[in-house]
matplotlib code that plots the C-alpha trace (Angstrom):
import matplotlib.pyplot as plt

x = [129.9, 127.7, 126.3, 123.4, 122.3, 118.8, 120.9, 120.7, 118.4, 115.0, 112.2, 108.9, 105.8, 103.8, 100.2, 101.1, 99.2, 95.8, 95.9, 93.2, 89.9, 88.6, 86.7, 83.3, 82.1, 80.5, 76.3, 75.9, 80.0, 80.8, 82.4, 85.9, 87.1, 87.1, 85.8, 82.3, 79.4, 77.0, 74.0, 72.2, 68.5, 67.5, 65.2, 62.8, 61.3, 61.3, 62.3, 62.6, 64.1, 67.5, 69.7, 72.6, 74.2, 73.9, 70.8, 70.9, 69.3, 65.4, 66.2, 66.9, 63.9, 61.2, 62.6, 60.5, 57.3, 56.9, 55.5, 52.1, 51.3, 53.4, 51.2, 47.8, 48.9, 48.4, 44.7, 43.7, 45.2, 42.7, 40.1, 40.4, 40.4, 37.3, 35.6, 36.5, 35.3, 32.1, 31.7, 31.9, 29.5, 27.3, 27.5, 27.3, 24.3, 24.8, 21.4, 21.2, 22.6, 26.2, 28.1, 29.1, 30.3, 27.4, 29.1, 30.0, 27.8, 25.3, 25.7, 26.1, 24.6, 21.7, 22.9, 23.8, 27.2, 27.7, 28.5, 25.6, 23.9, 26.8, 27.2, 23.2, 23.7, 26.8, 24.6, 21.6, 23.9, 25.6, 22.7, 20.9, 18.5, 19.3, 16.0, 17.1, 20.9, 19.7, 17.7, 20.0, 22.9, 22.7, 25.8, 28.0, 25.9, 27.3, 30.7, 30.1, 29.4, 32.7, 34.9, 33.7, 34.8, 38.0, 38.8, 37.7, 40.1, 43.0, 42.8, 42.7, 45.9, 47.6, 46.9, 48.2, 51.3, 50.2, 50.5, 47.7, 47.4, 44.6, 45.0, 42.0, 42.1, 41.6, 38.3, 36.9, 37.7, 36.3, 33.5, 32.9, 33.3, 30.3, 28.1, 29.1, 27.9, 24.8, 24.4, 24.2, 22.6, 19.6, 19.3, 19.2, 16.1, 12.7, 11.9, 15.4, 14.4, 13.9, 18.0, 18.5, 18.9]
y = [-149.0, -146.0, -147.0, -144.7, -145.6, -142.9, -139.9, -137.5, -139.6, -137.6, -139.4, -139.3, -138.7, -141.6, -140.1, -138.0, -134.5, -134.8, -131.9, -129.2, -129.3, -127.2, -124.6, -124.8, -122.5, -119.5, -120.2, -119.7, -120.1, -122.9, -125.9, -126.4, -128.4, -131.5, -132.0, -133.6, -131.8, -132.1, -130.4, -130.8, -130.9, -128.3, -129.1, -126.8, -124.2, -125.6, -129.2, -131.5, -128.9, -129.6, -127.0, -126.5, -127.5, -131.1, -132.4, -136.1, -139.6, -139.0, -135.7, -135.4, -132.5, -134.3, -134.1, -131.0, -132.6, -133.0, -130.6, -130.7, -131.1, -134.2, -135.2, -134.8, -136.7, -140.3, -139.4, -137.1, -139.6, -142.3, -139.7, -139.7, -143.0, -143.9, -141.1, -141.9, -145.9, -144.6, -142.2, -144.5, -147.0, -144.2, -143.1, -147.1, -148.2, -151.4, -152.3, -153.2, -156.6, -156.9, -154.2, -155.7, -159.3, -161.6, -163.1, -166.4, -167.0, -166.3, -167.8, -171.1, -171.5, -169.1, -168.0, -164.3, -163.2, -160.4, -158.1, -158.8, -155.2, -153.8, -151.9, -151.5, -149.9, -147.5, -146.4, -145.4, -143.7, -141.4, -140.8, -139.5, -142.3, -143.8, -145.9, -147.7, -147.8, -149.3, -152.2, -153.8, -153.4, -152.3, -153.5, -151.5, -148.2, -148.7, -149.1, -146.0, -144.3, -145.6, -145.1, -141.2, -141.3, -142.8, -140.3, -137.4, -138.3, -139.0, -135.3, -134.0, -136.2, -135.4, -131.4, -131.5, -133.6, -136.4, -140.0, -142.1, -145.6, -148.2, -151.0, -153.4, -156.1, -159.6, -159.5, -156.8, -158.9, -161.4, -159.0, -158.2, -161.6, -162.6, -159.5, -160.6, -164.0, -163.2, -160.5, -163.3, -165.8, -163.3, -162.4, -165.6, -166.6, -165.7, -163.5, -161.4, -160.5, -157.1, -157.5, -159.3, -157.2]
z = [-54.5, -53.5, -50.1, -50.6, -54.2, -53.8, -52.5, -55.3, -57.6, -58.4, -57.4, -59.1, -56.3, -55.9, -57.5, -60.9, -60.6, -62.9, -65.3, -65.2, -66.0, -69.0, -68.8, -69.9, -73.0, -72.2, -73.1, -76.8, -77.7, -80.3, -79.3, -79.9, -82.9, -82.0, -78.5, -77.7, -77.4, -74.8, -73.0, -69.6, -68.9, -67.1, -64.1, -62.5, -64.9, -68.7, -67.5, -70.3, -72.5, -73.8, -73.2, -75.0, -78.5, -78.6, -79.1, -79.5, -78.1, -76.5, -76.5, -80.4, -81.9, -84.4, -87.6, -89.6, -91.0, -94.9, -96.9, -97.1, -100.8, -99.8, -97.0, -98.9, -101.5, -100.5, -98.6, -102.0, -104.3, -102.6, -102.5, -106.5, -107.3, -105.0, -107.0, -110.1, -109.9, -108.4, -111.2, -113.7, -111.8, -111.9, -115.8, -116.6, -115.4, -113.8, -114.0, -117.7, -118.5, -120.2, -118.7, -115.6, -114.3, -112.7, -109.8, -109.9, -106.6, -108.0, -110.9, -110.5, -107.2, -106.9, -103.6, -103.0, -101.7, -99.3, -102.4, -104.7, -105.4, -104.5, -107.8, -107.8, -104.6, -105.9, -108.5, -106.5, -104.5, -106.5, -107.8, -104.7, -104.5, -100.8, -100.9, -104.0, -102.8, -99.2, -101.1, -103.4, -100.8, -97.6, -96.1, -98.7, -97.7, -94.3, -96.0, -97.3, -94.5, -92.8, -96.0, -95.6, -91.8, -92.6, -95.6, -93.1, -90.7, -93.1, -94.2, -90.9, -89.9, -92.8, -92.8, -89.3, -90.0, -87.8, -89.3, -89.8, -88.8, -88.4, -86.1, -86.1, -83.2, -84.1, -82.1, -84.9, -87.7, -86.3, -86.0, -89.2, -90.4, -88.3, -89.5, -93.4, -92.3, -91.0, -93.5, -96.0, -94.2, -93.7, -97.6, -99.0, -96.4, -97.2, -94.0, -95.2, -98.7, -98.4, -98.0, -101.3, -104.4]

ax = plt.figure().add_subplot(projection="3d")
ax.plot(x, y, z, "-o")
ax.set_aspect("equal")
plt.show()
């Protein structure tokens, strides 16, 4: 038996060597095949720029905005129908019996909604005739006003490929609920019927 069972043997070292790094891709060069991309953020002048060819998580660009016939086409499209309804409200007079609906308020309690004159009102409106338009429905010329706002501010939005969104807090509704109420309350009183239609 060999009383020195090592002597001659070649030992492997305790800590294998770790292979060498890389080299980095000279700015501009493609990736190789393969390997992962990745960039830095370059601090000091033009931070929160992404530098290099990855561009991915917070750092990902916007995506390109639509084009903008696409853009205009919901606001326009609303634009168009709004028109259209009040142009017919304006050819069909709504002021002579049987062309319209009575509503059912009305009808069969006497009372008057928060709506009644509103097609009066449309009528008037188109028309030019804001004094007429003002007395059978005051509350919609507001709603015109506001509709006009709204539609002004959609086009902008939408030319500038910024999306548009309407949030309304539960306290507004809650809001408008109470100016519909009192709205009607007032009309059907006899001190408010310069309000009813």
């Amino acid at each position: 038996m060999d009383p020195n069972p090592t002597a001659g043997a070649v030992t492997e070292p305790e800590h294998a060597p770790e292979p060498p790094a890389a080299a980095a891709p000279a700015p501009g060069a493609a990736a190789p095949s393969g390997a992962a991309v990745s960039g830095t953020r370059e601090h000091g002048h033009g931070e929160g720029q992404w530098q290099g060819p990855g561009a991915y998580g917070p750092f990902a660009p916007p995506p390109p905005p639509r084009p903008l016939a696409r853009r205009l086409l919901a606001p326009l499209g609303t634009l168009a129908a709004v028109a259209a309804a009040f142009a017919y409200v304006g050819t069909v007079d709504p002021n002579e019996p049987g062309h319209y609906p009575v509503c059912p308020l009305l009808r069969f309690t006497g009372v008057y909604c928060p709506g009644c004159g509103g097609l009066r009102s449309a009528h008037a409106f188109v028309h030019g005739d804001l004094g007429a338009a003002l007395g059978s429905n005051a509350l919609a010329v507001v709603g015109y006003g506001v509709f006009a706002v709204v539609m002004v501010l959609w086009l902008v939005r939408a030319v500038r490929g910024l999306p548009m969104r309407v949030a309304v807090s539960p306290v507004l509704w809650w809001g408008i609920g109470g100016v519909l109420a009192l709205f009607t309350l007032v009309r059907n009183l006899p001190f408010g019927s310069a309000l009813a239609p």
